[in-house]
C-alpha positions, 0 to 999 in steps of 0.5 A: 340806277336800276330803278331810274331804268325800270320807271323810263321803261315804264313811261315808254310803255304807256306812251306806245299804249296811248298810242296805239290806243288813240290811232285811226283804225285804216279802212280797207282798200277796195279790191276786185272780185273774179267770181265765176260758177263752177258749173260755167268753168267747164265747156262740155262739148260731149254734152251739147253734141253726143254724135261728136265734133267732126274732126276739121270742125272749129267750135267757139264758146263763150266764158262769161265771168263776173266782178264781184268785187268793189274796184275794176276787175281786169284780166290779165292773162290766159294761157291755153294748154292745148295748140288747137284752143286759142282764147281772147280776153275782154279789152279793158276793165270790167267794173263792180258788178259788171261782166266781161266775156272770154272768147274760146275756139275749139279747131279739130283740124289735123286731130285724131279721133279721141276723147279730149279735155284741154284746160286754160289758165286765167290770171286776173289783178283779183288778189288771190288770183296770184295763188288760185288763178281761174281755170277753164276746161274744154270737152269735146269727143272727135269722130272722124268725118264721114265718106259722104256728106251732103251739104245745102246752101243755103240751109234756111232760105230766107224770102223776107217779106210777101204778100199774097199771091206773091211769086218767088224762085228760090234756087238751092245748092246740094253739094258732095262735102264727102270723100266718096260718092252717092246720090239724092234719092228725093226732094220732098216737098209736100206742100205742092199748093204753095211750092212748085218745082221750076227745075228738079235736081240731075239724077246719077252720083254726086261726086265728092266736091260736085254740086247740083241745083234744084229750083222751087216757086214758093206762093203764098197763100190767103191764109198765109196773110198776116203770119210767119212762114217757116216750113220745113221739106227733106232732101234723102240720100241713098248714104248710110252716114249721110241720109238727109238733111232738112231745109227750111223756108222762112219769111213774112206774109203782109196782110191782105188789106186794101185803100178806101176813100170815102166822102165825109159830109162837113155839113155847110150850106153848100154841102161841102166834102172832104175825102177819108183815105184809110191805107189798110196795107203794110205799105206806103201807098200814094192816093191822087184825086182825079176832077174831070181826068184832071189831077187837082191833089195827092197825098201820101199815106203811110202802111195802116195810116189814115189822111184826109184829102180836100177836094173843094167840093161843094156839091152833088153833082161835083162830087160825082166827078171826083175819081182816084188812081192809088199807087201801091208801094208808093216810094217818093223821089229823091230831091234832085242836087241842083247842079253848079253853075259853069263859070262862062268863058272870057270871050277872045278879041274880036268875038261876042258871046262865048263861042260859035256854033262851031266851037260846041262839041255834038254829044256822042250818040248812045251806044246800042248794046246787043241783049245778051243771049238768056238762057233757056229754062231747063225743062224738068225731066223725069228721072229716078229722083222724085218729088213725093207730093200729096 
């Protein structure tokens, strides 16, 4: 009996063997991969700004993550252990090899002057972010906001696109963010070959949440063509905590370029001509030949193009006649919509056509508007700000 046991324990060993022996190896199941440097992990405030975050400031960051891993990456969650951090979570998966980008906004306002470090946890379908999920950290250092601060809007003027001899009044705003008063000592504008003062700032205190203006015509000049324009003039204050602050001009300068037309021999007998037109500008220009003071073509050239015109002449004398009239910053009309027609009116009885004379309503004469009153331009007046020149 107890042989009979021991073979047919046997047998069923070696089945189990075989087997397991004989069974497919299952492959393994792709998975996500949240992958992320150390050194990103860590949004150092105290670092980037080494005077401090101005306590009522908001600062926002961006995380970028990566996933490394063979399936979509998706992030499920993040929880900011801080009330003043909020975080945002890329929408929707990120693939393999992909990156997505976590959105953080640092808001100091109601804080106290200190040293933080805040953290924020990330949870992610990656398969160990159950155990070890992903963890951000912000720092920052707070400093309160100062009694006086001068704030200029706009900081960086951008004047865009000018050409030499160009004229533009660009109007800056100086306004007392502080809580206590000071003045502006000086606008140093330095360059006085290409910046006129039109209007100079009132002197006296600037009060907290008061503003002031002062106007500048910035011109370009013939070596300006062709370049960017980025200069830079301080504004000072008689204020410890805020000196000054540096503005800027930006823009863009075309080159100096003109419109030649020249006359082309085609070398028939006749003579026969055509005309070369090179726009040498940065800018559409509208060329029209002119016979006798008769317009007989025009043709459109666009910035640094070139086109041929055909004025049909086929002789010396004739060409002699020829002129023409170049319209600069050439923009073609608009075609018109043509209007739908009304549907005619069903005479009543007893009458022909669609009404009398007396049925038209006359149009209603425009109405005179009275120009309104312009203002007279401030006269600039000496006072205890300067403008420091050459």
């Amino acid at each position: 009996m107890r042989e009979a046991v021991a073979v047919v324990l046997a047998v069923v060993v070696m089945l189990v063997c075989v087997s397991a022996y004989t069974g497919e190896v299952a492959e393994p199941v792709a998975q996500p991969k949240l992958a992320m440097s150390p050194l990103d992990k860590v949004w150092d405030l105290i670092d980037e700004r080494p005077d401090g975050v101005q306590i009522g400031e908001v600062c926002e960051h961006k995380f970028v993550v990566t996933n490394d891993g063979a399936a979509p990456l998706t992030l499920t969650e993040a929880k900011a252990l801080d009330a003043f951090v909020t975080v945002v979570l890329p929408e929707g998966e990120i693939p393999p090899g992909g990156t997505g980008e976590i959105s953080v906004a640092l808001n100091t306002a109601g804080l106290n002057p200190s040293q933080i470090a805040s953290h924020i946890i990330v949870k992610s379908n990656d398969p160990d972010s159950a155990r070890k999920p992903l963890v951000l950290t912000v720092k920052a250092r707070l400093v309160p906001e100062p009694d006086t601060l001068l704030v200029v809007t706009p900081q960086i003027n951008k004047i865009g696109v000018m050409r030499v001899g160009d004229r533009k009044t660009i109007t800056f705003s100086c306004m007392n963010a502080g809580s206590k008063p000071f003045s502006i000592k000086a606008i140093s504008v330095i360059d006085r070959t290409r910046f006129t003062i039109v209007k100079n700032i009132e002197s006296g205190l600037l009060a907290p949440d008061q503003e002031k203006d002062f106007q500048l015509t910035f011109t370009p000049q013939p070596e300006d063509a062709g370049k960017e324009v980025d200069i830079t003039f301080p504004i000072s204050t008689d204020s410890e905590e805020s000196p000054g602050v540096l503005c800027r001009v930006q823009g863009y300068v075309e080159k100096s370029g003109a419109v030649m037309v020249e006359p082309v021999y085609l070398g028939s007998v006749p003579p026969k001509y055509i005309f070369r037109i090179v726009n040498g500008t940065e800018r559409s220009v509208q060329v029209i030949g002119m016979r006798d003071g008769v317009q007989f073509g025009a043709v459109v050239v666009e910035a640094n193009g070139r086109k041929e015109l055909d004025a049909s002449v086929d002789s010396e004398a004739d060409l002699a006649k020829i002129s023409f009239e170049v319209v600069l910053e050439y923009v073609a009309p608009e075609p018109e919509t043509p209007e739908t027609p009304e549907t005619p009116e069903t005479p009543a009885e007893g009458t022909t056509g669609g009404g009398t004379a007396e049925d038209e309503t006359p149009p209603t004469p425009p109405t005179e508007t009275e120009p309104a009153d312009t203002e007279t331009p401030d006269t600039p007046t000496e006072t205890e700000t300067t403008v420091e020149g050459n």
